[in-house]
C-alpha positions as a Markdown table, in Angstrom:
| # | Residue | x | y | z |
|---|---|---|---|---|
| 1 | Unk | 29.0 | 17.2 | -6.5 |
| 2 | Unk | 26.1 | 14.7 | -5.9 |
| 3 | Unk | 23.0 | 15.5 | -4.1 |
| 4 | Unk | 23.0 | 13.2 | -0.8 |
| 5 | Unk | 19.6 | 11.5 | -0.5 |
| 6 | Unk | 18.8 | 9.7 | 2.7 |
| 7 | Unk | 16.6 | 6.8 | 2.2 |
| 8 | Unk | 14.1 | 4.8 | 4.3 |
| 9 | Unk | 13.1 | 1.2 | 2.4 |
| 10 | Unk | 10.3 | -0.6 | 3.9 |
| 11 | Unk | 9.6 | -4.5 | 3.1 |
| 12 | Unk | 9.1 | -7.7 | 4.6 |
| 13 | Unk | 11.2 | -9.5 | 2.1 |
| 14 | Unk | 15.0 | -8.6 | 2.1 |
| 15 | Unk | 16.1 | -10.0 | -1.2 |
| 16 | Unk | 13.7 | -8.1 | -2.8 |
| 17 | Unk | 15.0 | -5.1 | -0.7 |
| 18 | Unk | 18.4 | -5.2 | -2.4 |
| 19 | Unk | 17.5 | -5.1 | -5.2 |
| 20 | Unk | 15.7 | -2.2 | -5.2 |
| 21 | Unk | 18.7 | -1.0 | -3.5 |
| 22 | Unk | 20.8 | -2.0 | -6.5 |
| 23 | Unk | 18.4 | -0.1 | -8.8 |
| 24 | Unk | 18.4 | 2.9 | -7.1 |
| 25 | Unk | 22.1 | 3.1 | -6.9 |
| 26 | Unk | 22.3 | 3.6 | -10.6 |
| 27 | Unk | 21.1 | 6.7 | -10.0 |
| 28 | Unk | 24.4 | 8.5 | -10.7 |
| 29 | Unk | 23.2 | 12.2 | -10.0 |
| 30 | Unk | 22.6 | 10.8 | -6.3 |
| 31 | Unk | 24.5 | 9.4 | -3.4 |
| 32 | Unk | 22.6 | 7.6 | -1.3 |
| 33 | Unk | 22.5 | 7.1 | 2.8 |
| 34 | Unk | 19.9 | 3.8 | 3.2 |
| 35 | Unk | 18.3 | 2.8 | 6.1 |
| 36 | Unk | 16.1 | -0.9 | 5.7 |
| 37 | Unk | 13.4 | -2.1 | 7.5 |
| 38 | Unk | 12.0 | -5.4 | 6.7 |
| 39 | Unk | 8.9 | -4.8 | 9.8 |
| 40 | Unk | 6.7 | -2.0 | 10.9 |
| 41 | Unk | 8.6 | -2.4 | 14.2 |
| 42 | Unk | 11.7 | -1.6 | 12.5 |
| 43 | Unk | 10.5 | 0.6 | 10.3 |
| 44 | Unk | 9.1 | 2.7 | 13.8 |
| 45 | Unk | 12.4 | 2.2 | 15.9 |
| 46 | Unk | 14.4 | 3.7 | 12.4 |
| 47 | Unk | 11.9 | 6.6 | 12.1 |
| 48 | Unk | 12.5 | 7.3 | 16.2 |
| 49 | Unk | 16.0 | 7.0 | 16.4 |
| 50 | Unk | 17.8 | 7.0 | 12.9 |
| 51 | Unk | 15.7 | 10.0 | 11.4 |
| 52 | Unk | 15.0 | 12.0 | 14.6 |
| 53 | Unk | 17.2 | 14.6 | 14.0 |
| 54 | Unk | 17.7 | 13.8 | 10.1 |
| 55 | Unk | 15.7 | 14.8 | 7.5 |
| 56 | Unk | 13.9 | 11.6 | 5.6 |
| 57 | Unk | 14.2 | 12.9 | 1.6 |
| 58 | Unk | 12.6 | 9.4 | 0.0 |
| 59 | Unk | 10.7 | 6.8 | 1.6 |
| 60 | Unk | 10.0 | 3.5 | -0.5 |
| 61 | Unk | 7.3 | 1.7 | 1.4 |
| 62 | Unk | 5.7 | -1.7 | 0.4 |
| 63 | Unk | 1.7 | -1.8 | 2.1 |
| 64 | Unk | 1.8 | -5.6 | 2.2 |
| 65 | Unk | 3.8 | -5.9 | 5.9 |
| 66 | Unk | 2.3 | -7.9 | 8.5 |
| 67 | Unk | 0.6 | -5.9 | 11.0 |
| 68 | Unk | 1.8 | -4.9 | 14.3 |
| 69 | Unk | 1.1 | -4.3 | 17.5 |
| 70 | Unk | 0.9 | -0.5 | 16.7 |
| 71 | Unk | -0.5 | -0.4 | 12.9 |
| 72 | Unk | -2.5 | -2.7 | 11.1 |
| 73 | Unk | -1.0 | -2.9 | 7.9 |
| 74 | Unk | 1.5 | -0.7 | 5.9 |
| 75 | Unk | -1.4 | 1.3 | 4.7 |
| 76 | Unk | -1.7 | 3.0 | 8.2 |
| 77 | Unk | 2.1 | 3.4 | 8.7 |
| 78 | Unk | 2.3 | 5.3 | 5.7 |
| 79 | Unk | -0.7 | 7.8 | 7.0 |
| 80 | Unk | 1.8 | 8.4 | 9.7 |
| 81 | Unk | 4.3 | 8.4 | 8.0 |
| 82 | Unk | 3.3 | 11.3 | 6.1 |
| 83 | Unk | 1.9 | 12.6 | 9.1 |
| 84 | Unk | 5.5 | 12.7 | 10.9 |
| 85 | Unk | 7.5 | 13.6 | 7.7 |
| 86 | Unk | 5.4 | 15.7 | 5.8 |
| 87 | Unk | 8.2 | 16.9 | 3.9 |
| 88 | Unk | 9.5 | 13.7 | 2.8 |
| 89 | Unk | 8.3 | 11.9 | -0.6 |
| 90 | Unk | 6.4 | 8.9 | -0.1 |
| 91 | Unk | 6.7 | 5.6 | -2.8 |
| 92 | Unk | 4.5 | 3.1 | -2.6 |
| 93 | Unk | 5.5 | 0.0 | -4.0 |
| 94 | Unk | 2.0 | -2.8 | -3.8 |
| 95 | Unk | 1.2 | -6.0 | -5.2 |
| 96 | Unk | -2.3 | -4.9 | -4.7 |
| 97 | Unk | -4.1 | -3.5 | -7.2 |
| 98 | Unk | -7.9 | -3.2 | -6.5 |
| 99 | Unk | -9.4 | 0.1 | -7.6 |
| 100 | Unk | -11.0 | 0.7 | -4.0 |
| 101 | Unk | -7.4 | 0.4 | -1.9 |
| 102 | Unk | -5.3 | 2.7 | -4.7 |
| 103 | Unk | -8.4 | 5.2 | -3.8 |
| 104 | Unk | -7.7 | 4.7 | -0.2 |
| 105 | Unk | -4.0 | 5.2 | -0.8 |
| 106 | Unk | -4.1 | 8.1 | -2.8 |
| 107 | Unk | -6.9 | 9.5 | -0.5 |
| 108 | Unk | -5.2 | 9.0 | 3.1 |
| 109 | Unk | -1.3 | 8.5 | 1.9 |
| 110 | Unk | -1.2 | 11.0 | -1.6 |
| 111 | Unk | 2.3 | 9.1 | -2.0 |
| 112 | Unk | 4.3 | 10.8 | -4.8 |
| 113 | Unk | 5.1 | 8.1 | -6.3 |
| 114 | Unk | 2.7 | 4.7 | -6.7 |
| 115 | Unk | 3.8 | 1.5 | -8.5 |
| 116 | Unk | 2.4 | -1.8 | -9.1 |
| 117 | Unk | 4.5 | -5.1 | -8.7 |
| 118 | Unk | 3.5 | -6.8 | -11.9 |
| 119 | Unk | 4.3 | -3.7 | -13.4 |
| 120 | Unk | 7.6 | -2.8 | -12.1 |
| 121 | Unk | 11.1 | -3.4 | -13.4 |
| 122 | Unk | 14.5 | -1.9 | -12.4 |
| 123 | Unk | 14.5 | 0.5 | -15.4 |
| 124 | Unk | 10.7 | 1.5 | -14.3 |
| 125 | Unk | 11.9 | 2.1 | -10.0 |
| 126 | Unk | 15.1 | 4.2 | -11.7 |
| 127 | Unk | 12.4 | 6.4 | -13.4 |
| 128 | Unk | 10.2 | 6.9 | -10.6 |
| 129 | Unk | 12.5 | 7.7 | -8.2 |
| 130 | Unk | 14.3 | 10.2 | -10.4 |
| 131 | Unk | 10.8 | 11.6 | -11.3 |
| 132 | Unk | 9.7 | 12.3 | -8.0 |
| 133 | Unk | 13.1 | 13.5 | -6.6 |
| 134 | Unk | 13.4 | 16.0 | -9.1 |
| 135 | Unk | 9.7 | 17.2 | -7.7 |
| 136 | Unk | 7.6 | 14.9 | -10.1 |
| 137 | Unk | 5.2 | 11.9 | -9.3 |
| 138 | Unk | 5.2 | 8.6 | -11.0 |
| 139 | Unk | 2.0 | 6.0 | -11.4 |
| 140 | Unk | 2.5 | 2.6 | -13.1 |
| 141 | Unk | 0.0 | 1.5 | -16.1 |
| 142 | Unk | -3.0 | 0.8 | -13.5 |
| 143 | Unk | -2.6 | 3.6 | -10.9 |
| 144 | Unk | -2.8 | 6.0 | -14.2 |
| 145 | Unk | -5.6 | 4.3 | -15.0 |
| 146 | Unk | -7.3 | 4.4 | -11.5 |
| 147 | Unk | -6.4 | 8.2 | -11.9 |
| 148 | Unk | -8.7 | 8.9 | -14.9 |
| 149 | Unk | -11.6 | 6.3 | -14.4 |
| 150 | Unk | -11.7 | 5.5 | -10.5 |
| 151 | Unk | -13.3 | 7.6 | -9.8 |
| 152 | Unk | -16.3 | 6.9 | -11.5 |
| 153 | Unk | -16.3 | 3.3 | -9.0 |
| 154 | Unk | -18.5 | 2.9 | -6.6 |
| 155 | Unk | -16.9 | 4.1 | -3.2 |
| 156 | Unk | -19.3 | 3.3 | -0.2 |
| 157 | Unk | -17.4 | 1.0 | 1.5 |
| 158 | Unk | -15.3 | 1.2 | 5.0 |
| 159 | Unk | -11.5 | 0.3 | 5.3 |
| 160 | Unk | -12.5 | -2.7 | 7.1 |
| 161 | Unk | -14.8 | -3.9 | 4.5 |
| 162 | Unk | -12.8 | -3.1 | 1.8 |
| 163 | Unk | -9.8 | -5.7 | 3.8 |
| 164 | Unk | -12.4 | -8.3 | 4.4 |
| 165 | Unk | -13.2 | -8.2 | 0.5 |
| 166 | Unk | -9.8 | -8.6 | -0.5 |
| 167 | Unk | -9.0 | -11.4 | 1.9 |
| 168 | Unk | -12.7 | -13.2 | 0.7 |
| 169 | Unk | -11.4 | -13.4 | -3.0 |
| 170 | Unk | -8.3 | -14.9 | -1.7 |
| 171 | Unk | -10.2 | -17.5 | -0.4 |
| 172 | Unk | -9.8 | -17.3 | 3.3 |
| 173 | Unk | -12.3 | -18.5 | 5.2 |
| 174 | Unk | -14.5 | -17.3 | 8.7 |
| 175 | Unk | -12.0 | -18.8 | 11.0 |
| 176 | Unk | -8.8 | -17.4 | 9.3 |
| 177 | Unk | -10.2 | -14.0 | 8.8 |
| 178 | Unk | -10.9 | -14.0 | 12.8 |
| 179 | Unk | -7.0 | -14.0 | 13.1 |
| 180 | Unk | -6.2 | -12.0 | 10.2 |
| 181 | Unk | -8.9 | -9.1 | 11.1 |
| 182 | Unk | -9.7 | -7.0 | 14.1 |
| 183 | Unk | -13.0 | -8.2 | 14.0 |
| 184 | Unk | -15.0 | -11.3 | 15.4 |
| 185 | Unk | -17.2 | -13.6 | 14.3 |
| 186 | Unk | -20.1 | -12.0 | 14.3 |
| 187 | Unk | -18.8 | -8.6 | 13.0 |
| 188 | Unk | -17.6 | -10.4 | 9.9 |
| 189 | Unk | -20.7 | -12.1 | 9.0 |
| 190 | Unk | -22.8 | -8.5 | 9.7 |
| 191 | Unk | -20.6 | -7.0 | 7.3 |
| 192 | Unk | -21.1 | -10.0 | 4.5 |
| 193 | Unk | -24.4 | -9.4 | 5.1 |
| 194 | Unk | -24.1 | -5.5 | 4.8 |
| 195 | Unk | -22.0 | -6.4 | 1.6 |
| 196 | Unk | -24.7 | -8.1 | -0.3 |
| 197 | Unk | -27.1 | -5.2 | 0.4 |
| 198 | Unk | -24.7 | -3.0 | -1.1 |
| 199 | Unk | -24.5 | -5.5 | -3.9 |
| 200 | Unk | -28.3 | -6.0 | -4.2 |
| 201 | Unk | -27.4 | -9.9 | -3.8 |
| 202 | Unk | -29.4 | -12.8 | -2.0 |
| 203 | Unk | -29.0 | -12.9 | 1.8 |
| 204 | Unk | -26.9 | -16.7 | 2.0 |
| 205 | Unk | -25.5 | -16.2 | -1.0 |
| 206 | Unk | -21.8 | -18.1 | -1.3 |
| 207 | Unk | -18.8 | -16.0 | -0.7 |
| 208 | Unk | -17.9 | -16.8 | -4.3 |
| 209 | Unk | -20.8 | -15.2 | -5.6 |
| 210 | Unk | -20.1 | -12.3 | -3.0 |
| 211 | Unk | -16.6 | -11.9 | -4.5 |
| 212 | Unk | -18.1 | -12.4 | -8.3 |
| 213 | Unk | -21.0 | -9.4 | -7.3 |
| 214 | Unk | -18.3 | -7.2 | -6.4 |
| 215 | Unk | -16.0 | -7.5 | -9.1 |
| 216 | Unk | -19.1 | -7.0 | -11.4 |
| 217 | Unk | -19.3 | -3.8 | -9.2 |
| 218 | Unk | -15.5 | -2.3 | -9.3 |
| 219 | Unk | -15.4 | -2.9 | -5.6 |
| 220 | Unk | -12.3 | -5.5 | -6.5 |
């Protein structure tokens, strides 16, 4: 008889969605009950109505959802997440792979499972969902290499600063990171400044050469 795992998939992008679904499925050991939610506000109303009074076995959040009235980003619905559910595994599935938001993720989230777009393939999601139903955890090439040198990178930087980083070496400017960010103006360009402290850079310096110092740094 096959083990009945109810899922909860998380991701702003339903075609890729089904096809995770369609990997998964493989999975012949398994039968699967899948709930999607393609928002944090659908992931929320599923968690409050559809799993209030089922157990959540596998959750397979992407970090990368807008934010929401409620939670910034998919970083802080997966704290509550395992917060709410601590007895459900957690994978993370991320596009993002800068060494100080895997820390952050592994730090405040401890998913059992972590995986890297660019290095995931259906074979790879089959694997790491076996791996970590059967009581295992599964890391992609860079999150295995975050594990044993990360470590060692400089961590002295807040959430928020960490965000505003990542969104800099994108190349969005002042007036878009107002709207992306919880943070005005002035709060952005303290924490530029703060950043170039950190980074032993000139006061005024570009953001390019802000981005370039913290690469050089491991910050990005």
């Amino acid at each position: 008889m096959k083990t009945c795992i109810n899922i909860l998939m998380i991701d702003d992008h339903p075609m890729i969605l089904e096809g995770y679904i369609d990997s998964i499925k493989k999975l012949e050991a398994y039968s699967f009950s899948i709930e999607r939610a393609h928002s944090i506000a659908e992931a929320v109303s599923s968690l409050e109505s559809n799993f209030k009074k089922r157990e959540i076995h596998l959750v397979l959040l992407d970090i990368g959802l807008p934010q929401d009235l409620d939670y910034l980003s998919g970083l802080e619905l997966g704290i509550a997440i395992r917060k709410a559910q601590a007895g459900s595994k957690i994978v993370v599935i991320t596009a993002y792979d800068t060494y100080p938001l895997l820390q952050d993720l592994m730090k405040l989230i401890n998913p059992e499972g972590l995986l890297i777009k660019s290095e995931l393939n259906p074979d790879i999601l089959q694997t790491a969902c076996k791996e970590v139903l059967e009581g295992g955890c599964y890391y992609t090439k860079t999150v295995r290499k975050f594990l044993t040198e990360g470590y060692e990178k400089p961590y002295v930087l807040d959430h928020y600063d960490k965000l505003l980083l990542y969104h800099l070496s994108l190349g969005k400017l002042n007036k878009e990171l107002v709207a992306i960010l919880p943070l005005s103006l002035r709060s952005i360009e303290r924490r530029k400044n703060k950043l170039r402290d950190v980074l032993k850079l000139e006061q005024g310096c570009s953001d390019v050469q802000l981005i370039k110092g913290a690469k050089e740094a491991g910050l990005l």
